[in-house]
SERO-239310 format. One record per residue (C-alpha): z, y, x; residue number from 0; residue in one letter. Coordinates in steps of 0.1 Angstrom, whole numbers, padded with zeros to 4 digits. Last residue first. Layout:
<pts>
PT     zz     yy     xx  seq  type
PT      Z      Y      X  NUM     A
...
</pts>
This chain:
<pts>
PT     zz     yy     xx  seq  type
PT  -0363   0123   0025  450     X
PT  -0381   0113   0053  449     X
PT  -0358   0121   0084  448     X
PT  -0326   0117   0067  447     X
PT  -0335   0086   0049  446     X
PT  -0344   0075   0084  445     X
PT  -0313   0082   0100  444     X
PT  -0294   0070   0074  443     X
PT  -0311   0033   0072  442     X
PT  -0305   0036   0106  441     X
PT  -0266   0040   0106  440     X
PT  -0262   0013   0077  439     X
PT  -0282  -0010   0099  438     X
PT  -0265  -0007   0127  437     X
PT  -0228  -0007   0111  436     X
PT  -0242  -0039   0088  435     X
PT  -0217  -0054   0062  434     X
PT  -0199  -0016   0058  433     X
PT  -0165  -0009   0064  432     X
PT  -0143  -0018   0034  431     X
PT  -0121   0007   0015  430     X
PT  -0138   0007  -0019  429     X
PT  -0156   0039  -0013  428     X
PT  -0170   0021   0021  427     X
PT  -0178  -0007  -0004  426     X
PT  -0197   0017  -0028  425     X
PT  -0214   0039   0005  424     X
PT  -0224   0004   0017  423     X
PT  -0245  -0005  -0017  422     X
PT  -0259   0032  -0020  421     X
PT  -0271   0031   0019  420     X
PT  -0288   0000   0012  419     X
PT  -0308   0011  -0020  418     X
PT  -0316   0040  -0001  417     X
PT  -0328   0016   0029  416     X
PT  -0352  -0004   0003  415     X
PT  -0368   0023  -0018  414     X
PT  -0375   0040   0017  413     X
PT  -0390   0011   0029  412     X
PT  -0409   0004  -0005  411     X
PT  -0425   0040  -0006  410     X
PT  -0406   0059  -0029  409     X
PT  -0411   0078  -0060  408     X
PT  -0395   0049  -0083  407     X
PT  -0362   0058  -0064  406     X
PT  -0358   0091  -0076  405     X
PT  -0340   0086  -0107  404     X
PT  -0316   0068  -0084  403     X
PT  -0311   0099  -0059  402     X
PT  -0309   0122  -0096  401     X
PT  -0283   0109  -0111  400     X
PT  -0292   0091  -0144  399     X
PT  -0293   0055  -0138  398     X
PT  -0256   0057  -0127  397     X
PT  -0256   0023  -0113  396     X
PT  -0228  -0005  -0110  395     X
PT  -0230  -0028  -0088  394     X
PT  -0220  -0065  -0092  393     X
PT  -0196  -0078  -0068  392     X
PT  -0200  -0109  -0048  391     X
PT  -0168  -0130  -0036  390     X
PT  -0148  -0129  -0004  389     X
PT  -0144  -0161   0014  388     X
PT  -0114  -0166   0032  387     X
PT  -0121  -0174   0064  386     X
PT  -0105  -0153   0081  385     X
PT  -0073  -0159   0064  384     X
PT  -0042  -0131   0063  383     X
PT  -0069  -0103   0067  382     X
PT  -0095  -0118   0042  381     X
PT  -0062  -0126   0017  380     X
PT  -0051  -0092   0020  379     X
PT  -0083  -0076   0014  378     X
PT  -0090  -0100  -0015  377     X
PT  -0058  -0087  -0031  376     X
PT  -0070  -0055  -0024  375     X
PT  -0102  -0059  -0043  374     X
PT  -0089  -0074  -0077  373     X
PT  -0104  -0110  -0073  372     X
PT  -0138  -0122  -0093  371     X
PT  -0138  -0143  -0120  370     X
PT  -0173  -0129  -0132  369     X
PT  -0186  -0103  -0106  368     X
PT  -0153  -0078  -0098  367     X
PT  -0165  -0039  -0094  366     X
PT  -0189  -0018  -0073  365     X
PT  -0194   0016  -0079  364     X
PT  -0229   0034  -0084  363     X
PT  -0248   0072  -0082  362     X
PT  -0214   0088  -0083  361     X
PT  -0207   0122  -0108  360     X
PT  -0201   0107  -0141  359     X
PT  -0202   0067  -0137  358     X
PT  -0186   0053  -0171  357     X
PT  -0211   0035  -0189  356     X
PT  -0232   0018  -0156  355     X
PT  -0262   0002  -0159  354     X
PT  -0263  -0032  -0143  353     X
PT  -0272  -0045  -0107  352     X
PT  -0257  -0080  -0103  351     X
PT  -0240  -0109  -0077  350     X
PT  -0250  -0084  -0050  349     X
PT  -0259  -0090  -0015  348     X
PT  -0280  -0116  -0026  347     X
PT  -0316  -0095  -0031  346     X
PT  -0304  -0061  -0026  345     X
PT  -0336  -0048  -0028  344     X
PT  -0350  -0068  -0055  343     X
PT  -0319  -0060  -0077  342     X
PT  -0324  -0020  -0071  341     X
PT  -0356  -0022  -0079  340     X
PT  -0354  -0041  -0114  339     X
PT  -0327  -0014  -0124  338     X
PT  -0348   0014  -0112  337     X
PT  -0372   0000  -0130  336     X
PT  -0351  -0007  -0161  335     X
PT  -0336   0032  -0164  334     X
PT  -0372   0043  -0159  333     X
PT  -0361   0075  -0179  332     X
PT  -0327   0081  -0189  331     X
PT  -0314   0066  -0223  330     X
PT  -0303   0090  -0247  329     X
PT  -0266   0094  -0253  328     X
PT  -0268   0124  -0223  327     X
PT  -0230   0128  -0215  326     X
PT  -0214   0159  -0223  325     X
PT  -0181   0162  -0204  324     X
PT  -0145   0163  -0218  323     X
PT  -0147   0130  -0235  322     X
PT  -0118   0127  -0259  321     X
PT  -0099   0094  -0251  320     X
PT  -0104   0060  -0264  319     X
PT  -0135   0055  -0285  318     X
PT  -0160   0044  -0261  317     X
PT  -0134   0034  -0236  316     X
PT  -0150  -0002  -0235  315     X
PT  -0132  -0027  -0204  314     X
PT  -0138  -0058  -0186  313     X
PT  -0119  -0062  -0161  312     X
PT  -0122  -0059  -0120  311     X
PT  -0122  -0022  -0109  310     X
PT  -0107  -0007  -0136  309     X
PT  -0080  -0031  -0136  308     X
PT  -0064  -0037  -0171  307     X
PT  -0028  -0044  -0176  306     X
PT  -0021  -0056  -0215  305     X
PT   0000  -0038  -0240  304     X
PT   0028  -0061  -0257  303     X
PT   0058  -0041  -0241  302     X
PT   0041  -0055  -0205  301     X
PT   0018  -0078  -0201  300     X
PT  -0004  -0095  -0173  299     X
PT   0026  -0098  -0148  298     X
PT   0013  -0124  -0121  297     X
PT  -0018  -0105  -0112  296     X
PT   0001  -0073  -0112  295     X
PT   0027  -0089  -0089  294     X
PT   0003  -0099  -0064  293     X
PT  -0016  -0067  -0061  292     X
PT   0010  -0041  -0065  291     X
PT   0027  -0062  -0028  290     X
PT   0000  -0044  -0005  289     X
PT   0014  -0006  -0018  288     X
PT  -0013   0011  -0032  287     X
PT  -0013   0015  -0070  286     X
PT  -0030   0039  -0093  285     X
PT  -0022   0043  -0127  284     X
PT  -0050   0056  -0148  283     X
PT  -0045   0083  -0172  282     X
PT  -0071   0089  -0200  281     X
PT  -0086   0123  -0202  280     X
PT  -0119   0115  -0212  279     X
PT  -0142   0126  -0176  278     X
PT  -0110   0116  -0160  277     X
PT  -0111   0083  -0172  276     X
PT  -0152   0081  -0168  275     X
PT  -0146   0094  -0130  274     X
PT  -0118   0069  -0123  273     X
PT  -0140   0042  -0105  272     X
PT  -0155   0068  -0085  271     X
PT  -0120   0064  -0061  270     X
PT  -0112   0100  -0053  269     X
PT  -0076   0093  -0063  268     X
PT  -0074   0056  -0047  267     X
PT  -0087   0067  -0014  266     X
PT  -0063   0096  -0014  265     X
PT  -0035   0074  -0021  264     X
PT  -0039   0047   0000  263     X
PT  -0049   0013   0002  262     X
PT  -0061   0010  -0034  261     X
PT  -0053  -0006  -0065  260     X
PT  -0068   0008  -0096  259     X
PT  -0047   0003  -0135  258     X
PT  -0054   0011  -0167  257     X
PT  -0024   0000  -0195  256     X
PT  -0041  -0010  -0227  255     X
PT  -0037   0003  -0261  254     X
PT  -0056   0038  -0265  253     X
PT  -0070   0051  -0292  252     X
PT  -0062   0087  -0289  251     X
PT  -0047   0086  -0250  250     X
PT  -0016   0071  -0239  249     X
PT   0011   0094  -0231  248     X
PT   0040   0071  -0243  247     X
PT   0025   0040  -0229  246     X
PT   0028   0059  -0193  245     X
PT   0059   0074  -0193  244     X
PT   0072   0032  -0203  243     X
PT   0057   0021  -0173  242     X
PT   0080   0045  -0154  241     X
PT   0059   0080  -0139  240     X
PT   0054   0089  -0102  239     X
PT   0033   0121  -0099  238     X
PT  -0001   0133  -0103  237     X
PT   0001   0137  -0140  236     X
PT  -0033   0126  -0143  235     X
PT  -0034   0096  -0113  234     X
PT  -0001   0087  -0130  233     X
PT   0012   0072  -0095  232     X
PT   0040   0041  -0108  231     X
PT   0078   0039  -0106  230     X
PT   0094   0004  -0113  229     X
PT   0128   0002  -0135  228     X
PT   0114  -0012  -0170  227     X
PT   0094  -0036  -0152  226     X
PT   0128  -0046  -0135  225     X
PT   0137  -0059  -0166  224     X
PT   0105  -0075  -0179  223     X
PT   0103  -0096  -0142  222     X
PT   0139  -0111  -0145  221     X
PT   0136  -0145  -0156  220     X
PT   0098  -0146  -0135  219     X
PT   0117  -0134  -0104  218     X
PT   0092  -0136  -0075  217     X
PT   0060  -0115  -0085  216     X
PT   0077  -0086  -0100  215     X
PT   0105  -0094  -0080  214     X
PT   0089  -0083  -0051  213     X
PT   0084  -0048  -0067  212     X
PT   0121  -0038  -0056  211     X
PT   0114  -0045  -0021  210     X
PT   0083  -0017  -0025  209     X
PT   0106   0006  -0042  208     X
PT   0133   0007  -0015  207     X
PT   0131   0036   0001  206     X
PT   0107   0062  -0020  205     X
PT   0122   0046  -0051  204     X
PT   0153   0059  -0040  203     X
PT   0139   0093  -0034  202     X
PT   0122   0092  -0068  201     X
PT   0157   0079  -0086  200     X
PT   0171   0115  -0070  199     X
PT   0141   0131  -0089  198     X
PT   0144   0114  -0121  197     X
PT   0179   0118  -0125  196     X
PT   0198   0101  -0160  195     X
PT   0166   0079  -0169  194     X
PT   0160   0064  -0137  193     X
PT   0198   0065  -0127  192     X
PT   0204   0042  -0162  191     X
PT   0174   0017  -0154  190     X
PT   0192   0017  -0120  189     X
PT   0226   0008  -0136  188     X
PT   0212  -0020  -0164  187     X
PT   0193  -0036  -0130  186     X
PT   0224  -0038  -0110  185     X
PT   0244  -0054  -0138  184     X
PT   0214  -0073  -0148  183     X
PT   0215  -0090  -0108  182     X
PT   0255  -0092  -0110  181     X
PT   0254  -0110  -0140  180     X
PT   0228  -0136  -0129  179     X
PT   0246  -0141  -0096  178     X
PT   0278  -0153  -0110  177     X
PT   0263  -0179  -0132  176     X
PT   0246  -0189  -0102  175     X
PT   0279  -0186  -0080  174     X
PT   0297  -0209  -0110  173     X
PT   0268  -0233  -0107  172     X
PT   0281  -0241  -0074  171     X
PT   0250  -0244  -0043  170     X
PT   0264  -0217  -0022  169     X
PT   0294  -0231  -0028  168     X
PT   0289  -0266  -0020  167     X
PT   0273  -0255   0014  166     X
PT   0304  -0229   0022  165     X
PT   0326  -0263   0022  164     X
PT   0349  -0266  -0009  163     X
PT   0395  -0259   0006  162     X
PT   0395  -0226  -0013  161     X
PT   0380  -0234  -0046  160     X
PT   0357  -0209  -0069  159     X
PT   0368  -0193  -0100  158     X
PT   0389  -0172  -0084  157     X
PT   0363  -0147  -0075  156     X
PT   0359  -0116  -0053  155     X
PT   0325  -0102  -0045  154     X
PT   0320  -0072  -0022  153     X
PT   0299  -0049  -0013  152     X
PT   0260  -0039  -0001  151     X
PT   0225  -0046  -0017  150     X
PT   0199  -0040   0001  149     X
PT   0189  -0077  -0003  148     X
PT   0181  -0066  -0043  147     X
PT   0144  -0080  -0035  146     X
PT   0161  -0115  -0019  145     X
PT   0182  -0127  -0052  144     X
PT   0218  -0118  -0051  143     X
PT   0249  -0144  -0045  142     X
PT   0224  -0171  -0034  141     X
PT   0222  -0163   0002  140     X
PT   0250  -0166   0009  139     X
PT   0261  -0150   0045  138     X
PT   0289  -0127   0041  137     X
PT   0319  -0156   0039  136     X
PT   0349  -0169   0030  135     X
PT   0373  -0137   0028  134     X
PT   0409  -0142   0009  133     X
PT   0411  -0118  -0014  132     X
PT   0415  -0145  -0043  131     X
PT   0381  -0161  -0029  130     X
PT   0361  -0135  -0016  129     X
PT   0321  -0135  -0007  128     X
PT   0310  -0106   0011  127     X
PT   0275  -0088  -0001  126     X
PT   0256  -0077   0028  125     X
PT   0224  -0086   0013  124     X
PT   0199  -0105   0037  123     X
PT   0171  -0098   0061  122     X
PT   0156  -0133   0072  121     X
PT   0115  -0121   0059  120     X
PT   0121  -0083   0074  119     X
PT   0110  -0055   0050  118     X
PT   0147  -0039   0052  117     X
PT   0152  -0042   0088  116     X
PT   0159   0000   0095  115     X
PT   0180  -0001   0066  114     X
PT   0169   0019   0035  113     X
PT   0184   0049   0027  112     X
PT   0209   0058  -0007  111     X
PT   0223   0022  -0004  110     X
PT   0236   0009  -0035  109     X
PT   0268  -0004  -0032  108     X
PT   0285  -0031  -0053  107     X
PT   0320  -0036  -0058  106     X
PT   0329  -0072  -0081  105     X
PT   0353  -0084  -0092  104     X
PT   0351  -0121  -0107  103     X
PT   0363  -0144  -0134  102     X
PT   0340  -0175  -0152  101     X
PT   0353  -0194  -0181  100     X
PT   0362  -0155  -0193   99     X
PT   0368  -0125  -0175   98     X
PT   0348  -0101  -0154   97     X
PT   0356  -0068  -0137   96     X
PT   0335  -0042  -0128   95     X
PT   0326  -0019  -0100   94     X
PT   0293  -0005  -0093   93     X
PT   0287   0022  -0070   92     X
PT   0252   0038  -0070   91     X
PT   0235   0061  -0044   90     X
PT   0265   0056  -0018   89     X
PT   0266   0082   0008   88     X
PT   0249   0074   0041   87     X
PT   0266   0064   0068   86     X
PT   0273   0026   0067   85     X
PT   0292   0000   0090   84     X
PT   0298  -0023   0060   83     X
PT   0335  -0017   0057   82     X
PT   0342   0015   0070   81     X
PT   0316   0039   0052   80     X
PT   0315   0019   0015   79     X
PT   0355   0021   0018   78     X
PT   0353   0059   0029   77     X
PT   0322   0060  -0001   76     X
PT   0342   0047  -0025   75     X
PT   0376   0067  -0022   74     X
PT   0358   0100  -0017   73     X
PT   0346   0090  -0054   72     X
PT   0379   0089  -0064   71     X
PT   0393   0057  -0079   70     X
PT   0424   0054  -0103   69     X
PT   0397   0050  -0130   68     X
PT   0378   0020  -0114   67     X
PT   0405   0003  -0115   66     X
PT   0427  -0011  -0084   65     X
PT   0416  -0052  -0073   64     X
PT   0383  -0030  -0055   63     X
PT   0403  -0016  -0028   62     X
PT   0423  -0049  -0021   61     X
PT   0459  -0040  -0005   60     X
PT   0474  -0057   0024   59     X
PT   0465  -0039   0047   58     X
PT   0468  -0061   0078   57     X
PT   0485  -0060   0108   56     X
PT   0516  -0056   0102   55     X
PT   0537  -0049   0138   54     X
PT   0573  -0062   0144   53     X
PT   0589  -0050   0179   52     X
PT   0620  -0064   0181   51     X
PT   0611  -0088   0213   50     X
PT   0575  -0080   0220   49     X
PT   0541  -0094   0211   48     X
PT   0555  -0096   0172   47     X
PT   0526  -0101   0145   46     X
PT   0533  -0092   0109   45     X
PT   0512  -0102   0079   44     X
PT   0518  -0085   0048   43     X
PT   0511  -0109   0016   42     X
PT   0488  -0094  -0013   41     X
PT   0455  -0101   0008   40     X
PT   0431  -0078   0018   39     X
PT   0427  -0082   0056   38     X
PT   0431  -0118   0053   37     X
PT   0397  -0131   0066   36     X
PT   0382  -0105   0090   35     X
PT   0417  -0081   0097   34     X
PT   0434  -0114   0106   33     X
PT   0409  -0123   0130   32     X
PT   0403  -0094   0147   31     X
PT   0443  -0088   0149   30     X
PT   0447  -0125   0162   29     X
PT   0420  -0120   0187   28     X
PT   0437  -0084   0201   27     X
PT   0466  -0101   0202   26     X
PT   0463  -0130   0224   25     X
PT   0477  -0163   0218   24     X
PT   0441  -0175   0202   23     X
PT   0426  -0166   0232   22     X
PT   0445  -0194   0250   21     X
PT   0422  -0221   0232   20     X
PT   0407  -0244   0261   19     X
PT   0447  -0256   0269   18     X
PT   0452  -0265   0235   17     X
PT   0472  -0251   0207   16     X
PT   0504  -0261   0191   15     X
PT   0506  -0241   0156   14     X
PT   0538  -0241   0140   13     X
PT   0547  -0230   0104   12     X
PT   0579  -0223   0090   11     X
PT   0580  -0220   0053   10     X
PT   0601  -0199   0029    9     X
PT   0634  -0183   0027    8     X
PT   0651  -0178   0054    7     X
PT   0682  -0200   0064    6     X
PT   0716  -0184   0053    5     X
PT   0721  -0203   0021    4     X
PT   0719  -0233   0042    3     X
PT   0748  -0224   0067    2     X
PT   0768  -0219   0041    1     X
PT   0762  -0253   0021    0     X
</pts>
């Protein structure tokens, strides 16, 4: 009839609210809300507060539905800006498209500084979750694992249902699927930054490197991958290097990857554990943030060369390197006494005395007795759990520097407070404090005053 071919078209909804929900009639709360969950969607949505007066208040437009091509980079980082409350530039944009059993956008940001709560346990990824524009949620935790939670952007899917509860998505094997490409999509785009800008990847790494290194220890699927993307301290280039530098520089005979964790820098690089490196020119990596110590013990390998600690394995450089300092190949005099002395001195405080083969300049070094822990991760565990029990080292000597090569020549006291002094001066060069602070500062004094 007339009359119906002069209705509108489409459907009239009416909402009958309680007496408890008045906000909702106000336009300031529908605006918030509208702009929240349907901000992007195809459909305009008008709101009238005044006869005649017809306002849209969404955009209705989907930045990251346009491609990538028809996208200036001003266009990015105003999006980046506004929607996630940011005000740094972007350091990466990612923006694909996916088709197949499984179809999604997504528009990552990588933050070019680190948020103030980065290192927090409940810090998340700002990632929002869309389902065919229409926004479900920013708090899955399953959409990126927790050392890319810096992450920032948006995820759009159809492949996921409207009317399913935000539990059953977060536990969908679609959103799985869906987070294992966007975690190798993140990791193929850094690798590329690493290799295409070297400095500006430093500054990242600066920020967020130590989050990134979780993995190492959390993500076994993913562990080679961001291997490839980690920056280590060449103690010989004195600078940050990939793993991959670091193989390529290796020294004349060289196949394992050296490694000393320390808890800081200029501890680690005046460390006496690197003397016979430097004394051949073989790089060490050296590694002080707390997390290097868990993942290294979890990560053994890497491009088929093994990670050996300085400090803890067992080692021969012999014929790696080319030594840069003449070392005596005879065997220093009264080597075995001052062996034998040493051990009756310490008594238990050591697990072993042994002659050292890499000691230049240092009289000893302690390092890991059989089984023993890397140091810092022994550290960590002492300061987590007091009663953690720490385990003995065996000290190394340098037989031939001249304190130890004069230890036969003193009385028994004197034989006994050097022998002191040399074990706390390893453990103070290893970052502890020494076992006795009384003792150590006597057994001083009187070296001092006799020697």
């Amino acid at each position: 009839s007339q009359s119906d071919m002069n209705q509108p078209v489409g459907t009239c909804v009416k909402l009958f609210l309680k007496k408890d929900a008045k906000e909702y009639c106000e336009g300031s709360r529908i605006r918030n809300l509208v702009k929240k969950y349907s901000d992007h969607i195809q459909i305009p949505i008008k709101i009238s507060e005044k006869e005649g007066e017809v306002e849209q208040v969404n955009s209705a437009q989907a930045l990251w539905t346009q491609s990538p091509t028809k996208i200036s980079k001003e266009e990015y980082k105003e999006f980046y800006n506004s929607s996630f409350g940011a005000f740094d530039d972007p350091f990466i944009t990612i923006h694909n498209k996916s088709e197949g059993t499984v179809e999604f956008t997504n528009l990552l940001f990588v933050p070019t500084n680190a948020p103030f709560d980065l290192h927090e346990p409940e810090r998340k990824s700002k990632i929002n979750l869309y389902i065919n524009r229409v926004f479900i949620t920013n708090d899955l935790q399953e959409i990126v694992p927790s050392w890319l939670r810096f992450l920032k952007g948006i995820l759009d899917t159809s492949s996921l249902d409207l009317n399913v509860s935000r539990e059953m998505v977060q536990s969908s094997p679609i959103l799985k699927k869906i987070s294992k490409s966007l975690t190798k999509r993140v990791l193929s785009e850094l690798k590329k930054k690493q290799k295409k800008d070297p400095d500006a990847y430093d500054a990242f790494w600066s920020q967020f490197g130590k989050v990134i290194k979780e993995g190492l220890y959390e993500d076994f699927e993913n562990r080679d991958k961001i291997a490839e993307i980690i920056r280590v301290y060449s103690n010989k280039d004195e600078k940050l290097i990939s793993l991959q530098d670091y193989i390529d520089n290796f020294a004349d005979g060289q196949n394992q990857i050296f490694y000393f964790t320390g808890d800081t820098l200029a501890q680690a690089k005046s460390s006496p554990h690197l003397e016979g490196f430097k004394a051949k020119g073989i790089d060490v990596l050296l590694m002080v943030d707390p997390i290097d110590a868990f993942w290294i013990s979890q990560m053994n390998i890497f491009q088929e060369k093994s990670f050996v600690s300085i400090s803890r394995d067992k080692y021969d450089i012999d014929t790696v390197g080319t030594s840069k300092t003449k070392r005596k190949k005879s065997k220093p005099k009264n080597s075995d006494v001052c062996i034998a002395l040493i051990k009756d001195c310490l008594e238990d405080k050591v697990e072993n005395a042994i002659a050292s083969t890499t000691l230049i300049d240092s009289p000893v070094r302690l390092v890991a007795g059989e089984g023993g822990l890397d140091f810092n991760l022994e550290r960590i565990l002492k300061a987590q759990n007091p009663e953690f029990e720490t385990s003995k080292k065996v000290l190394e000597v340098n037989v031939g520097h001249d304190l130890i090569q004069k230890l036969p020549e003193l009385s028994l006291d004197l034989q006994k407070a050097l022998c002191r002094v040399l074990f706390e001066q390893a453990r103070i060069q290893d970052g502890e404090m020494p076992s006795s602070t009384q003792q150590f500062s006597q057994d001083i004094i009187q070296l001092g005053l006799e020697l």
